[in-house]
C-alpha positions as CSV (number, residue, x, y, z in Angstrom):
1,X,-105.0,26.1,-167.4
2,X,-108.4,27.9,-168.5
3,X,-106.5,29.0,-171.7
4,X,-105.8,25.3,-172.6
5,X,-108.9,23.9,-173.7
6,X,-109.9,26.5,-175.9
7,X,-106.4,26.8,-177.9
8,X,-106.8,23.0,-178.1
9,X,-109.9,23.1,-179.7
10,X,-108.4,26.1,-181.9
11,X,-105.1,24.1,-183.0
12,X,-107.5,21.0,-183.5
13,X,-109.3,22.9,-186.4
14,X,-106.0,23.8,-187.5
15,X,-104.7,20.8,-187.9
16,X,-107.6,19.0,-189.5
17,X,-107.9,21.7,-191.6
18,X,-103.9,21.0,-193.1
19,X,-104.8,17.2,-193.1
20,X,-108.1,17.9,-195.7
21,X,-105.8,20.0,-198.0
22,X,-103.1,17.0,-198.2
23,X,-106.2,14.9,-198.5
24,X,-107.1,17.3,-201.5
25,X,-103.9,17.5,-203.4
26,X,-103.6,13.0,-202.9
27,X,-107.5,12.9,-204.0
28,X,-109.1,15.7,-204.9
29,X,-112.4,13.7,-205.7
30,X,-112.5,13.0,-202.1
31,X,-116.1,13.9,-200.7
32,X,-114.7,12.9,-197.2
33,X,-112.9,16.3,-196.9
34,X,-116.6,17.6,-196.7
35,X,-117.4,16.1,-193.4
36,X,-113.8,16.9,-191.8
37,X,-114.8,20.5,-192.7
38,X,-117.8,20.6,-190.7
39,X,-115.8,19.1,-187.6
40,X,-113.8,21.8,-188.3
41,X,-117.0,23.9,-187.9
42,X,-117.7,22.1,-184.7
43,X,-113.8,22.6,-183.0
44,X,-114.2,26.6,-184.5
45,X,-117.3,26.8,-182.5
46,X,-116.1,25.2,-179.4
47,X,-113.1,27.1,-179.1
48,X,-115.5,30.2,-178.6
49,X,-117.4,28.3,-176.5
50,X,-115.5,27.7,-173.8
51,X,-113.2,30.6,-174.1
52,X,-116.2,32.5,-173.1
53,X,-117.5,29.6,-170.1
54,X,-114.3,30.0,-169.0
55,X,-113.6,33.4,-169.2
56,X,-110.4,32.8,-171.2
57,X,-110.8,35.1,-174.1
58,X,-107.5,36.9,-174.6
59,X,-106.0,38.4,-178.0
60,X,-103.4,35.5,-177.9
61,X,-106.0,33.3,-178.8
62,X,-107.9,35.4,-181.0
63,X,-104.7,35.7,-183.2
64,X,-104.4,32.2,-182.6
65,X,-108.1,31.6,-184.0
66,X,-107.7,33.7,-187.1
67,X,-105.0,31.8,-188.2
68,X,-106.5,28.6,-187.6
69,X,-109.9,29.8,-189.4
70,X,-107.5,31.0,-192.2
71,X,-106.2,27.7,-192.9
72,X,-109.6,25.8,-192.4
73,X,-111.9,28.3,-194.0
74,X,-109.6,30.2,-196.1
75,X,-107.1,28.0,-197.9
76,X,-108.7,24.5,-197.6
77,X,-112.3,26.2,-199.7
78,X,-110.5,27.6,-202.4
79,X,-108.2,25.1,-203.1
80,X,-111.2,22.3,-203.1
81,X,-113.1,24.8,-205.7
82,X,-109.6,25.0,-207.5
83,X,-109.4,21.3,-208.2
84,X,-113.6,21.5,-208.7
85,X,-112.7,24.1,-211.8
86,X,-110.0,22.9,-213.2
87,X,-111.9,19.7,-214.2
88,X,-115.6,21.5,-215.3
89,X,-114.4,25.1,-216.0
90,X,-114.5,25.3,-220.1
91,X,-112.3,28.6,-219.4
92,X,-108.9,28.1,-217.8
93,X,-108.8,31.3,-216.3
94,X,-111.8,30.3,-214.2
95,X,-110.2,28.1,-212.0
96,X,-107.9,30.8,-210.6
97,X,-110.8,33.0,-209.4
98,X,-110.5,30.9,-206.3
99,X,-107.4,33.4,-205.2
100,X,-109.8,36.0,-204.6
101,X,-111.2,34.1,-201.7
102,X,-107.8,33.7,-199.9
103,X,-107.1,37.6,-200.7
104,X,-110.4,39.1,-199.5
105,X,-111.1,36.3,-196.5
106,X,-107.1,37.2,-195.4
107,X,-108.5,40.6,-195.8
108,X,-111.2,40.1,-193.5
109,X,-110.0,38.1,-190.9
110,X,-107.0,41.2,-190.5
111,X,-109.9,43.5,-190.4
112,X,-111.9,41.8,-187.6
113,X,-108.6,41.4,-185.4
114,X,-108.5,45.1,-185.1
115,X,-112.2,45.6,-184.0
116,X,-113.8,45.2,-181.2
117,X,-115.9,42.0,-181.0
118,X,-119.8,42.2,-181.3
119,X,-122.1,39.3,-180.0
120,X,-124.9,40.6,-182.3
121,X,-123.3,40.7,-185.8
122,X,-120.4,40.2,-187.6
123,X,-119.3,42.9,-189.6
124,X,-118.9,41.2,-193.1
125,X,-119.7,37.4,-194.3
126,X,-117.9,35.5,-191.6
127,X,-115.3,33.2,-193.3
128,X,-116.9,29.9,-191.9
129,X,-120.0,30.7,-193.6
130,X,-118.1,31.5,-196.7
131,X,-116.1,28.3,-196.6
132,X,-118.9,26.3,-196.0
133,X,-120.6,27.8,-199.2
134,X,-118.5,26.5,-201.6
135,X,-117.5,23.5,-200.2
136,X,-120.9,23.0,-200.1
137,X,-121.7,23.8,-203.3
138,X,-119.1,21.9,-205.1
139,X,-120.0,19.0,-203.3
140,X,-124.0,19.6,-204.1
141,X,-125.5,16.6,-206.6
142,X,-129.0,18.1,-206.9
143,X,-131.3,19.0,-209.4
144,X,-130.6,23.1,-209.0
145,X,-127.3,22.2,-211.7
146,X,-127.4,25.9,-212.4
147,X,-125.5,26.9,-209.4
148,X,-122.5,25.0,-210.8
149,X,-122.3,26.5,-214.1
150,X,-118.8,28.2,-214.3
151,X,-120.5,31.8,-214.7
152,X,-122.3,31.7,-212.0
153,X,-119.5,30.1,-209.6
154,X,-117.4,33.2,-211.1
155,X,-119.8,35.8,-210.1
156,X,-120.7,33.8,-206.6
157,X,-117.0,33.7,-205.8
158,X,-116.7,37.9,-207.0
159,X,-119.9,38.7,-205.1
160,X,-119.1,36.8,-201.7
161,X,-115.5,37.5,-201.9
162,X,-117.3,41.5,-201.4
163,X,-119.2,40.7,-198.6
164,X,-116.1,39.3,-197.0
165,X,-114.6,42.9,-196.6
166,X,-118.2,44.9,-196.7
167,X,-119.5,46.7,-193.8
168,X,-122.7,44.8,-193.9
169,X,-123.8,43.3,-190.6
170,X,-124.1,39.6,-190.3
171,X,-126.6,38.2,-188.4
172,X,-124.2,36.5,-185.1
173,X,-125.8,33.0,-184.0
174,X,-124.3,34.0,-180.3
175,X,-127.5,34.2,-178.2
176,X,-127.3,37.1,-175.4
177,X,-130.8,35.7,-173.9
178,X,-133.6,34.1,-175.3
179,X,-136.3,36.9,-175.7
180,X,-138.1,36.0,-178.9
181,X,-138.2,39.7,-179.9
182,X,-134.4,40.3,-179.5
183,X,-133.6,37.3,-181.1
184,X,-136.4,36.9,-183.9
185,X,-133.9,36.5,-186.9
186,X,-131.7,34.2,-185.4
187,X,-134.8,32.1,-184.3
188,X,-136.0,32.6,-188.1
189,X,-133.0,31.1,-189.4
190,X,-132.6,28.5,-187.2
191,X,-136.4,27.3,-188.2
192,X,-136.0,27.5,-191.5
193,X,-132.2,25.9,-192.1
194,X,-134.0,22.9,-189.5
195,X,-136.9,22.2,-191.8
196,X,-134.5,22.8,-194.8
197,X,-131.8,19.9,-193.8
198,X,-134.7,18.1,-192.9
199,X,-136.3,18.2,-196.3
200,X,-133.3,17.5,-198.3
201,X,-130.1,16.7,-196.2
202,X,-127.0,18.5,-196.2
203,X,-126.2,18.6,-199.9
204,X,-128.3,22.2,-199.6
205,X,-126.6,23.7,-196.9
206,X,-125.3,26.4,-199.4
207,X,-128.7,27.4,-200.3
208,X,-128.8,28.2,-196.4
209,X,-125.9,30.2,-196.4
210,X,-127.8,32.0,-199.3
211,X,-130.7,32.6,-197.2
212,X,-128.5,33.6,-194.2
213,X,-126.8,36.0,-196.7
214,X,-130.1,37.6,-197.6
215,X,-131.9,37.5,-194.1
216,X,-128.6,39.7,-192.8
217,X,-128.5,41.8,-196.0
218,X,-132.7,42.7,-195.4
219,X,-132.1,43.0,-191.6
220,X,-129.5,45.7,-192.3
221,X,-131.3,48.0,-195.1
222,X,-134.2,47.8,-192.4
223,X,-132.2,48.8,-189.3
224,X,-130.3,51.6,-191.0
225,X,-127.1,49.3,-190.7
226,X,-126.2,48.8,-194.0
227,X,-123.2,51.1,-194.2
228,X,-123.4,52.7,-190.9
């Protein structure tokens, strides 16, 4: 019974997940797929939850997770910056570039089913933080335009795609205790992505992810963990 409410939580994400991409293909102007992704977010983080409360973590449902992450995070973020291109990319061969997020995140979910977990880090960009990136972004109506110019969505989707499969260490939100010292970056990030959606709303929740990226990135080159 303890295995229930997790794997519901798990095949929750999974469904809404498939129900945003038919929502896509029908209208893919639709900005209410954004806010069904971040229940997604929510159901992905509860499923952890409470497979840990209740003890219930068990490689069934970590498959089980992956493949729900893959739809929800994978398939549903590339396909949303698919229909983005192909109506603002001046070059046609832009709006395929989204492939290489399914490739390399398929990659990286594979990759973190055959390691041992980590509370601490994630080894790579986590594919929820790399979903939420883009959907983000292509959903972003701001005065920072520049981040939606086809070249630089091209070399974002090259350059994150690589952190997907690198052996950088991402910074893991998964508190272990609450000593300050142990957890200064995840306090640090937590202050400034508070005062940041304060500021301007959730429209810039990319530029968080970008500061997440960074924060992990320094934290690594300072702790010897970049390619360790």
């Amino acid at each position: 019974m303890k295995f229930v409410i997790p794997n519901f939580f798990t095949l929750s994400n999974l469904v809404l997940g498939f129900i945003c991409i038919i929502n896509i293909f029908n209208n893919p102007t639709n900005s209410t797929v954004l806010y069904l992704f971040y229940i997604c977010l929510i159901l992905d983080f509860l499923d952890g939850f409470f497979a840990r409360k209740f003890e219930a973590v068990s490689e069934f449902g970590k498959q089980l997770d992956s493949f729900a992450d893959f739809v929800s995070f994978c398939v549903l973020p590339s396909i949303v910056l698919y229909f983005y291109l192909e109506n603002t990319a001046e070059n046609v061969m832009v709006k395929y570039l989204p492939v290489l997020i399914v490739i390399f995140s398929a990659l990286r979910l594979a990759k973190f089913n055959i390691t041992e977990n980590n509370n601490n880090y994630f080894t790579g960009l986590p594919t929820p933080a790399n979903g939420l990136f883009f959907i983000s972004l292509v959903n972003y109506q701001g005065t920072f335009n520049f981040f939606k110019d086809d070249l630089t969505i091209a070399i974002l989707i090259i350059l994150l795609s690589t952190l997907l499969i690198s052996k950088i260490k991402f910074i893991s939100l998964k508190f272990s205790g609450f000593n300050f010292t142990n957890n200064i970056e995840r306090y640090l990030l937590i202050v400034i992505s508070t005062s940041i959606l304060v500021l301007y709303g959730h429209s810039v929740i990319f530029f968080i992810i970008l500061l997440y990226i960074l924060i992990s990135i320094i934290k690594s080159i300072f702790f010897d963990q970049f390619f360790k």
